[in-house]
N, C-alpha and C positions, 0 to 999 in steps of 0.2 A: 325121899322128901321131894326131889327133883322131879321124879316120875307121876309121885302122887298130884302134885301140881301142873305138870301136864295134860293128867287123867281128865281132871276136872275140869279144866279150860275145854279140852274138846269134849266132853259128853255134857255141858253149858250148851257149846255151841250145835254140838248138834242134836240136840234136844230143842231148841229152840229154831233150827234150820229145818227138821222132819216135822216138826209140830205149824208150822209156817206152810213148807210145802204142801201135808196136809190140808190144812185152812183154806188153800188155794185150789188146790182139785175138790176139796169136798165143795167149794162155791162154786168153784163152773161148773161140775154133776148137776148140785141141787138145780142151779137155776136152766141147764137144757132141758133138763126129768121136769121140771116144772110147770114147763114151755107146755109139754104134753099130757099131763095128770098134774090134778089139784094131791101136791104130796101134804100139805096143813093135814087132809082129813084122814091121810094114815099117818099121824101122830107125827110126822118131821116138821120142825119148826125153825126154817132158815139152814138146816144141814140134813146130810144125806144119813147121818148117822144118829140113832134114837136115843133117848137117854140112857135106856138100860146096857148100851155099848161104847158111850163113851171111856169105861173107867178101862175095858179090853184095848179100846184104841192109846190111852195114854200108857197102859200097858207098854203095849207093842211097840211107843215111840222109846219110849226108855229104854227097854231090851235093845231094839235097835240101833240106839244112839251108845247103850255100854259095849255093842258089839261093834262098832267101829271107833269106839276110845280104844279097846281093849287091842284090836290088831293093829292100830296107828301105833299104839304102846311096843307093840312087838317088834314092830316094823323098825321104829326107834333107837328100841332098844338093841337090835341086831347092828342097825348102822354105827351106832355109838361105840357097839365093840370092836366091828372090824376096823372103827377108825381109830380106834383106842388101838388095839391091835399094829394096825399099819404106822401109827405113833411108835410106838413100841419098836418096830423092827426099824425104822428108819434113825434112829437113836438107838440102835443097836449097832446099827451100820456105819455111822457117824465115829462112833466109839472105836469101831474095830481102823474105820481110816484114818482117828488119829495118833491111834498104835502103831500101823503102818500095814497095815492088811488092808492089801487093794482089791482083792479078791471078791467078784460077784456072781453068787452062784443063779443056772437060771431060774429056778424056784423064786430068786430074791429080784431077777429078771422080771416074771413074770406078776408077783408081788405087787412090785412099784410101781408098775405099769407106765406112766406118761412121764413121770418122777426120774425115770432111771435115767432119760436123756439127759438131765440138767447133773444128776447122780453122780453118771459117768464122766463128764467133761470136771468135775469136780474130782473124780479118782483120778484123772489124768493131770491136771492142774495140781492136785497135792502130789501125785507122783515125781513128777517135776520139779518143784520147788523144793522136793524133798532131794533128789538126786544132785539138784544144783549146786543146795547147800550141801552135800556131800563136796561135792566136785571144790567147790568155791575154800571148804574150812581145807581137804586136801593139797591145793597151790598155797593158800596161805602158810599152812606149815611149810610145804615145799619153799616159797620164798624166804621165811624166816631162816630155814637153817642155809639155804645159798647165802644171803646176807652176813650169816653167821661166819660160813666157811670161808666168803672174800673178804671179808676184813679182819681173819686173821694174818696173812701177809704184810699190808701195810703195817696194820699194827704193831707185828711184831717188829717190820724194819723200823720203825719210829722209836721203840724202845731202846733199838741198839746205837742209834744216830743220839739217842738222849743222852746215852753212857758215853758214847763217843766223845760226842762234846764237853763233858765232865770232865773228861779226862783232857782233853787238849786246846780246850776254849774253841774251834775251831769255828768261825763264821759259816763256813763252807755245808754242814750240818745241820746247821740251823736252812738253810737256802733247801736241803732233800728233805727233813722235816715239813716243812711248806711245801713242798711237790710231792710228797706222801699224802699229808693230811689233803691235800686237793685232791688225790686219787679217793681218796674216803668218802669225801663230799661228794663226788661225781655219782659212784659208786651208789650208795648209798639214794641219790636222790633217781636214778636210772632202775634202781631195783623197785623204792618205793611207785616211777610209775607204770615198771611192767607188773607188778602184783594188782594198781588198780585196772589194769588194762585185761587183767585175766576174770577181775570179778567183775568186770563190765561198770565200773564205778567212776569211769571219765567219762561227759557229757558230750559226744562232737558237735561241732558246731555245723550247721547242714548252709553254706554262703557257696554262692558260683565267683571263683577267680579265677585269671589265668595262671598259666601253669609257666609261664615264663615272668612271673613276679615270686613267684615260688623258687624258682631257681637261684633265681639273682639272689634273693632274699636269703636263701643256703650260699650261697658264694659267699655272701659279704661278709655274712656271720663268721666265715673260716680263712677270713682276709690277712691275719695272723700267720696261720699253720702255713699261707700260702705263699708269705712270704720269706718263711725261713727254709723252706725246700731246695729254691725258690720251681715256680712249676706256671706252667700256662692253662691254663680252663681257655675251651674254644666251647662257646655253646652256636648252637644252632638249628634249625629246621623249622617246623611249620608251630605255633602258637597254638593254645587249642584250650579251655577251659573246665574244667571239672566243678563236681558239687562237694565241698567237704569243710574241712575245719583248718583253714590258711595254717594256723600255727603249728597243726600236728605232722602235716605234711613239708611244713621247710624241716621241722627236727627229723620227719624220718628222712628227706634227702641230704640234711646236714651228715650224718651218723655215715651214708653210703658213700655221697664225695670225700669226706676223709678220709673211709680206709682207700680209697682211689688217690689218695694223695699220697697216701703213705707207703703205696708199692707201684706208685708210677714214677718214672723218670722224670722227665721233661713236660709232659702234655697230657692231657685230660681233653675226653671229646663229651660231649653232652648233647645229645643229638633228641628232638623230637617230633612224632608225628601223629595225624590221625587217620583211624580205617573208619569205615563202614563200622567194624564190629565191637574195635576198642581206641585207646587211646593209647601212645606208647612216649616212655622215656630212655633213653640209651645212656647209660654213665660209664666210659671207656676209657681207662690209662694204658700207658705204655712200657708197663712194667711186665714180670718176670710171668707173671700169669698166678694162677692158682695150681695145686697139687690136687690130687686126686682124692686125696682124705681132706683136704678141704674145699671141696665141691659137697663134698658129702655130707661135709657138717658148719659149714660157715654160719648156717641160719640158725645153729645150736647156742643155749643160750650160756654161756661163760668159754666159748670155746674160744682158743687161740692159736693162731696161724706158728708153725715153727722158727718163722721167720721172722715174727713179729713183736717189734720188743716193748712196744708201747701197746696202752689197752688193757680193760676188763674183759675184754672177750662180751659186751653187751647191746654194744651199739647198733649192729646188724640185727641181732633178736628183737631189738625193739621197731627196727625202724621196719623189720617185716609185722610186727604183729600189730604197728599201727598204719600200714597198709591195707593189710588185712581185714580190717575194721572201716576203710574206706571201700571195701570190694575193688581191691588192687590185687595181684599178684608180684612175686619177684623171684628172681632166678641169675642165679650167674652160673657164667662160661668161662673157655680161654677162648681171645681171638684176639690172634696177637699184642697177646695183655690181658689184665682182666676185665670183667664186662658185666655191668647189671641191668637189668631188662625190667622195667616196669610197665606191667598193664593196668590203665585202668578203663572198666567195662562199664 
């Protein structure tokens, strides 16, 4: 029906396009040929062509005019399938990528033609979000069950301080009760943000502050711990500013001067400077240093030092992986004591 309606639209027009053109040459003919012979007396009257040859000529415009409907039709109708066609396979392909078949053969290459550019950046872009969400549902279980695994300890000591008490009223109980359940809370709210920190689900905030308001601002926080040790913080060296998210940055140097508090003696250095290349923090106590297996895994995330009797083993994992997220690095050594190194570039 579609076709038949095309048909006729163009053998309309060019019926009435050839019969026009016609009209137009047959009058410039006549009237040059005029110019030079009376054509009246061989029977032309205002056309080149006689009576007895007009009904050949409208003939001939109609034949002509169904012979250019009929291959415009063709023409059409060929376009229409290849595009139908290349409908067809591109919705073919569609289907297969949202299977998970990335696959593009070059047949389907050659196909698409201009299509494929935009195609492919789509294969790779679903590829992607596909593997992420892999990656992302994978740490999320992995954090559910650490979660799971570290609280069962307090829990269970909370149980036994419950029974205890029961049994002997003891105030004392109630007081590790309360220093459990804080261990649960920390715990707990430490894992919730290294699990958003894995799916990229914390915003930073992108603000230029100095990095000697960061510091202070991690001391004071730990003004506490610092005075039951008791221990001396010496900070010092050259001031210098970075671009990142003030808050994320005292919690990661809060996390690192504690455990510096907590296997240093006497002192603490905090030492900082600028290069050419990067920017640097030094956080050094005076204590027994690190072991060799904890060199190796301090940055691991529930690990805990032999010596170490306080702590999730989390504080360090976080404060590297929100580091990390500011294009920092970190690293400890021994030098006489232990020693954390922060770059940022």
């Amino acid at each position: 029906m579609k076709n038949k309606k095309i048909f006729i639209i163009i053998f309309l027009t060019s019926l009435i396009l050839f019969f026009f053109l016609y009209k137009v040459i047959d009058g410039i003919y006549y009237r040059e040929v005029s110019n030079l012979i009376d054509l009246e007396v061989y029977g032309y009257g205002g056309s080149m062509t006689i009576y007895e040859d007009r009904s050949l000529v409208l003939i001939l415009i109609v034949l002509f005019s169904i012979i250019i409907s009929s291959v415009f039709i063709y023409i059409y109708n060929q376009r229409e399938k290849n595009f139908l066609e290349y409908i067809k396979m591109i919705k073919s392909k569609l289907s297969s990528l949202s299977e998970g078949d990335y696959f593009i053969s070059i047949d389907e290459v050659n196909s698409l033609g201009a299509l494929y550019d935009e195609l492919y950046k789509l294969v790779l872009e679903l590829r992607e979000g596909r593997e992420l969400a892999i990656r992302d549902k994978l740490k999320l279980k992995e954090n559910l069950e650490d979660i799971s695994h570290q609280l069962k300890t307090p829990l269970a000591s909370i149980e036994i301080l419950i029974e205890l008490y029961k049994e002997n009223k003891d105030e004392k109980h109630l007081d590790k009760i309360d220093c459990e359940l804080s261990k649960i809370n920390y715990l707990i709210s430490s894992m919730l943000t290294i699990a958003r920190l894995d799916v990229n689900q914390i915003e930073f905030k992108s603000e230029e502050f100095s990095i000697r308001e960061a510091i202070n601002a991690s001391i004071e926080s730990l003004e506490a711990q610092i005075q039951e040790n008791p221990i001396e913080i010496l900070a010092d060296g050259e001031d210098f500013t970075i671009i990142g998210d003030f808050y994320w940055i005292v919690e990661a140097l809060i996390n690192i001067v504690k455990n510096s508090i907590e296997y240093g003696r006497s002192q603490i250095q905090i030492m900082t400077r600028k290069t050419n290349v990067y920017s640097e923090i030094i956080i050094k106590d005076d204590g027994e240093g690190f072991s060799k297996e904890d060199l190796n895994k301090l940055f691991q995330r529930f690990y805990k030092s032999k010596n170490s009797a306080a702590g999730a083993g989390i504080g360090l994992n976080l404060s590297k992986n929100i580091l990390e997220k500011h294009n920092a690095t970190i690293f400890a050594e021994n030098d006489r004591g232990g020693k954390f190194t922060i770059k940022f570039y």
